[in-house]
N, C-alpha and C positions, 0 to 999 in steps of 0.2 A: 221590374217587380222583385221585391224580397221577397223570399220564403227560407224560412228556419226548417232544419233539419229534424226540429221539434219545438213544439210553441207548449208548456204548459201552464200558461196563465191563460192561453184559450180552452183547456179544460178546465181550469181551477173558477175561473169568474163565472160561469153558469151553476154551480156547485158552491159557492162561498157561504153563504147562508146557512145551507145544510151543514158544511163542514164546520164553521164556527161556531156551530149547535155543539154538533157532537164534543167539541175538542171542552169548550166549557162545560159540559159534562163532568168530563173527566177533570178538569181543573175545581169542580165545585165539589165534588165527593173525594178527591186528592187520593183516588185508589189510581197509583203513578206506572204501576209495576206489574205486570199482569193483572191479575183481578178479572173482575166481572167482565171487563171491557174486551178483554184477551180471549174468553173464552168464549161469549157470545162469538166472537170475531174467528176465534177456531173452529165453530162449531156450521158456523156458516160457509166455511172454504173449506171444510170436510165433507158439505153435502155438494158444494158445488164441484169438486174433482172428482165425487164418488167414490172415498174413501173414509172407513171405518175413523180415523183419526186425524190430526191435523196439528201440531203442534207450535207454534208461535218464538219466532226466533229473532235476534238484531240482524242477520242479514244473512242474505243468499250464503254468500260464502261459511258463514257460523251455521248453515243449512248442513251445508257440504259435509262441512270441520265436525260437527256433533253427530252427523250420520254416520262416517266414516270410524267414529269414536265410538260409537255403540253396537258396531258392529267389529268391537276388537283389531284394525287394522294400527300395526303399527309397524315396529324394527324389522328392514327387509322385507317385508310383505311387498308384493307386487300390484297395482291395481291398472290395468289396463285404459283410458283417456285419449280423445283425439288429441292433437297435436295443434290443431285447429279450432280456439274457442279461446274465452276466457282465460287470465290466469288462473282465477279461484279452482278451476276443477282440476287440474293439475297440481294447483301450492300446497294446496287443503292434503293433499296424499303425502308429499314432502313433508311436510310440515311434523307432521307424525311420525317421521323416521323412515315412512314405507317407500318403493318407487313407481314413479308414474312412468307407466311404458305407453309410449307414444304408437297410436294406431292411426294410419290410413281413412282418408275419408271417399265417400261418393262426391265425382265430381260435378254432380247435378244436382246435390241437394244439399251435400255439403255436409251432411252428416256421417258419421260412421259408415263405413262399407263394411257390410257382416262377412263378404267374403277375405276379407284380410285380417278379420281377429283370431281363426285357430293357430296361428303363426305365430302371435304372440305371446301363448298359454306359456307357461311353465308351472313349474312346482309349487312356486311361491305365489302363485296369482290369486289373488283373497277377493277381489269383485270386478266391474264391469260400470265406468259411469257413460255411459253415452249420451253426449248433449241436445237437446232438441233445437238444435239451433235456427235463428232468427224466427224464431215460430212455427216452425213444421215439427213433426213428431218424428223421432230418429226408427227406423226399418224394426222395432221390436220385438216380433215372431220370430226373423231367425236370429235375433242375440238373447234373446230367453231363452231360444234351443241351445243355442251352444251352454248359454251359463247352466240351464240346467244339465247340459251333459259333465261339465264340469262339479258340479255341484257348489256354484258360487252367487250370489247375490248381484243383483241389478239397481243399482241407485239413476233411478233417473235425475239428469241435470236440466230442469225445465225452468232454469231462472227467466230465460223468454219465453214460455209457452204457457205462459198460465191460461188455461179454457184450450188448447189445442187438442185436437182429437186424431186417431188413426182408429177406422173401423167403428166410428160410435163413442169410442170410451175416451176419456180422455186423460191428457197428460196428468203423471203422478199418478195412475190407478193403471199401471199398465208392466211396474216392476217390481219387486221388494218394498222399495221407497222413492219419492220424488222430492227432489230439493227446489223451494220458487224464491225468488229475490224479487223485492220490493222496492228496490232504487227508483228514484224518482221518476226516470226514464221510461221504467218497463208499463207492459199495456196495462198492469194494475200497478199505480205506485201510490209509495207511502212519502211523507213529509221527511226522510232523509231513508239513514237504513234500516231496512226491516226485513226478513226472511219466516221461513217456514218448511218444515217436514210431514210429507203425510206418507200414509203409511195402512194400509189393513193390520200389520202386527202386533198383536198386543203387550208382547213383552217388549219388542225394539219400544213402541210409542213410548210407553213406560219409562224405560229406562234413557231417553232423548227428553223426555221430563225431568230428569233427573241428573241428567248432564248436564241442562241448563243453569242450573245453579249449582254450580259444583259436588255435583252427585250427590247433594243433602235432603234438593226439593224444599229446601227453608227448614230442616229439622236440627240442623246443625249435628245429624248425623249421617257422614258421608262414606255412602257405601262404595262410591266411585270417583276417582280423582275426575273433574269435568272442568267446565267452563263458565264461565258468566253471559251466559249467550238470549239472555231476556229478552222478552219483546216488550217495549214500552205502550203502557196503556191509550197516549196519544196517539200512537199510530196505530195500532188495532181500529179506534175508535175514526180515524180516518179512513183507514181502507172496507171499516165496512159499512160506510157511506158511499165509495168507491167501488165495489163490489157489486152494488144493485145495478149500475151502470156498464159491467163491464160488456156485457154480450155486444150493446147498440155500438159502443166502440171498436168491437174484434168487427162487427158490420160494419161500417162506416172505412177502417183499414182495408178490408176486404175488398170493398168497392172501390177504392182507390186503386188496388192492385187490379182489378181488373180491369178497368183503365190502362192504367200504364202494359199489361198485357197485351192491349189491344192495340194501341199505340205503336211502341216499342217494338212490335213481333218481326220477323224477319228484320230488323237492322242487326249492324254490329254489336248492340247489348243488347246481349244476352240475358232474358229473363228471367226468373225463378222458378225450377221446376218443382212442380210439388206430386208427387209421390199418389196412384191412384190409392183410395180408402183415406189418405189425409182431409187433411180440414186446418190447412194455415192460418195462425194469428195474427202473420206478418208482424211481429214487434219490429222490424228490419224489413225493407224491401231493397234487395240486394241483388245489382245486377253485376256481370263480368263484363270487361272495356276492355281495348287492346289501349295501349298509352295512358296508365288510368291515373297517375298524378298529373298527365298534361290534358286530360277532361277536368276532372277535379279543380283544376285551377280557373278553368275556363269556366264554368259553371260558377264559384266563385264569383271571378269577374261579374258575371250576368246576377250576382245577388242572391244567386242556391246555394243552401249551406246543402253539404254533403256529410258523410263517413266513412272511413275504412276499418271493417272490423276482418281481419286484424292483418296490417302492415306484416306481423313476424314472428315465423311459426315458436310453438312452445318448445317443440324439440332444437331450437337454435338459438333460442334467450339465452345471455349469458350466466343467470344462476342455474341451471338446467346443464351448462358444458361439461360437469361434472359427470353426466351419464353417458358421454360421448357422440352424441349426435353431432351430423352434417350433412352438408348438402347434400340431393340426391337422396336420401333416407326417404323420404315421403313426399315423392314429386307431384302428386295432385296438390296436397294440402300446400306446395311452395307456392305452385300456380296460381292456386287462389288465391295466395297474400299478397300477389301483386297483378290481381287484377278488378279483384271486387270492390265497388264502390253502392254504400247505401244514398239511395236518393228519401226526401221527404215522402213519409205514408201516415205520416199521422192523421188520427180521425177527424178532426176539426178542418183539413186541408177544406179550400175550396176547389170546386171543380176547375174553374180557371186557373189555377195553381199548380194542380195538377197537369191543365196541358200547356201548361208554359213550359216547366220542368221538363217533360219530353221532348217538346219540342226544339227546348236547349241541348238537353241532351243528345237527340239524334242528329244536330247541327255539328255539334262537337264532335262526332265518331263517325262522323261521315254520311251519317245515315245506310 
C-alpha cells in the first residue's frame, strides 16, 4: 500500500469548484493585490483566532520578518528562539542584524521549556518567539510571566498551529502577536506562499500595514523604511474558501492521532505528548524511534512516505557558527533531531492507512 506523507489533491478535488469560483473572481475584477479580497479574508481569520486584527502577508516568514520590524528589533538586539524549529524563526532575527539565542526545548512536547529561558536573558534581549510546534501550543502562562517580568514582548510562531488552543483560546491570541504561514502544506494552505500577523494592538497592526509596503501603505509617503511583504488577492480569495473547512479537518487529523495513540502506545514510538488544557492541530504527528533513519528507510521500502522535521539543530547550522554553538549546548533539542520521525496524519488519510502505517511501523522498531 502507498501512502503519502501528504496528498493535497485529495483535499483540493472535493473543493475545486468552489475554488475556481473564488479565484475567477479575482481574475474578473483584476483587484490582484490586497483589495477587497484581502480584507474580507483578514477579517474572517481575525474573528477566527480571536484577535482584534489580522493582517495579510506573502508568507510565514515575511510574518515573522515584518513583526520583528515593527517592533524596532535590530543591530545587536537579542531575541530569545528554540533551536529546534524552522529556519524562518531564527533567520528572520539575523537578518535584521539582531541575535537569535538558542533556548532549550521540553522533551515531550518539544516546545520551549520555560524553565530554561531566565538563563538566557541579558540586557540586550528585546522579545521572546516561541514556536507552537507541529500543532500544539507552546507552555504560554509561564513565558508571558517571565517576558512580562522582563518587560519584553511575545510573538507567537504559530506557522503550524493555526486554530490550536491552550485553555480555550487560541493560537495567536494568547501573546503580543502571532505569526501563521500558509505554505501549501500547513493545516490551512494557500496556492504557494502566503502568511499573516494578528495581533489585538492597534498601533503594531498599524504600523505591520505599513511595513508591508514599504512603510508608504500605497501613499508613496514613507514613514518607515519596510518591505514588500503583500498578500496576493488570489490567495486570500483561496484560503477563505479554505478557511470554512478548516475545523472538519483539525477533526479528521485529530482522529487520526488518536488512532495512532491507541495503536502505537507502549511500543518503542514514542507518541506525542500533548500538554493538559492543550487542544493539538497535529499539522505533524511526530513520533521518537531509536534507529530512525533505519525505520525511515524501511517504511519507505513498504511505500510510507515519512519526514524529519528537523535532521539539525539551529544552533549548529553552519551560517549560525558565527555565534559559537556546539555540541552538547542543548542536549534535548540534539536528541530529537535524531530521533523524530513524522508519519502520515493528514485529514483525508483512510482509516485503513492509518493502520497499515502503524502497523509498519511497530514491525519496524520492534514493536
Amino acid at each position: 500500500m502507498e501512502v503519502k506523507l501528504l496528498d493535497l489533491q485529495a483535499q483540493y478535488l472535493p473543493l475545486r469548484t468552489e475554488i475556481r469560483r473564488a479565484i475567477d473572481e479575482v481574475c474578473d475584477n483584476q483587484a490582484l493585490i490586497l483589495g477587497p479580497h484581502v480584507e474580507k479574508f483578514e477579517k474572517s481569520l481575525a474573528e477566527y483566532c480571536g484577535t482584534r486584527h489580522a493582517i495579510g502577508v506573502s508568507s510565514g516568514t515575511d510574518a515573522l520578518l515584518c513583526s520583528l520590524m515593527a517592533l524596532g528589533i535590530g543591530q545587536g538586539d537579542e531575541v530569545i528562539v528554540p533551536s529546534f524549529t524552522f529556519f524562518a524563526t531564527a533567520g528572520c532575527v539575523a537578518r535584521l542584524g539582531a541575535v537569535p539565542v538558542f533556548a532549550e526545548i521540553d522533551p515531550r512536547t518539544f516546545n520551549l521549556d520555560p524553565r530554561k529561558l531566565e538563563q538566557k536573558f541579558t540586557p540586550r534581549t528585546k522579545a521572546i518567539i516561541p514556536v507552537h510546534l507541529f500543532g500544539q501550543v507552546a507552555p504560554m502562562g509561564p513565558i508571558n510571566d517571565i517576558a512580562h517580568r522582563h518587560d519584553i514582548p511575545v510573538i507567537e510562531d504559530a506557522a503550524q498551529a493555526i486554530g490550536a488552543k491552550q485553555n480555550g483560546k487560541r493560537a495567536c491570541a494568547l501573546g503580543f502577536a502571532g505569526c501563521l504561514s500558509f505554505y501549501p502544506t500547513k493545516n490551512l494552505g494557500a496556492f504557494g506562499d502566503a502568511g499573516a500577523i494578528c495581533t489585538n494592538d492597534d498601533a503594531f497592526a498599524e504600523k505591520c500595514r505599513l511595513l508591508r509596503v514599504h512603510g508608504s501603505g500605497h501613499q508613496y509617503h514613507h514613514r518607515f523604511v519596510g518591505g514588500m511583504f503583500r498578500l496576493a488577492a488570489i490567495q486570500a480569495a483561496v484560503l477563505g474558501v479554505k478557511l470554512r473547512y478548516l475545523e472538519g479537518w483539525h477533526e479528521a487529523r485529530r482522529r487520526n492521532a488518536a488512532t495512532y495513540d491507541k495503536l502505537l502506545g507502549g511500543s518503542p514510538a514514542v507518541t506525542p505528548h500533548v500538554e493538559g488544557g492543550n487542544w493539538s492541530v497535529y499539522n505533524q504527528y511526530v513520533v521518537r524511534v531509536p534507529d530512525r533513519d533505519r525505520v525511515k528507510q524501511r517504511l519507505a521500502d513498504r511505500g510510507i512516505t515519512t519526514g524529519v522535521y528537523y535532521p539539525i539543530p539551529l544552533h549548529l547550522q553552519e551560517c549560525f557558527a558565527y555565534l559559537g554553538g556546539k555540541e552538547g549546548d542543548l542536549p534535548e533539542t540534539e536528541k530529537a533531531c535524531r530521533e523524530v520521525l513524522a508519519i502520515p496524519v493528514y485529514p483525508e488519510l483512510k482509516a485503513e492507512q492509518v493502520k497499515y502505517v502503524a502497523k509498519e511501523l511497530l514491525e519496524a522498531v520492534g514493536r
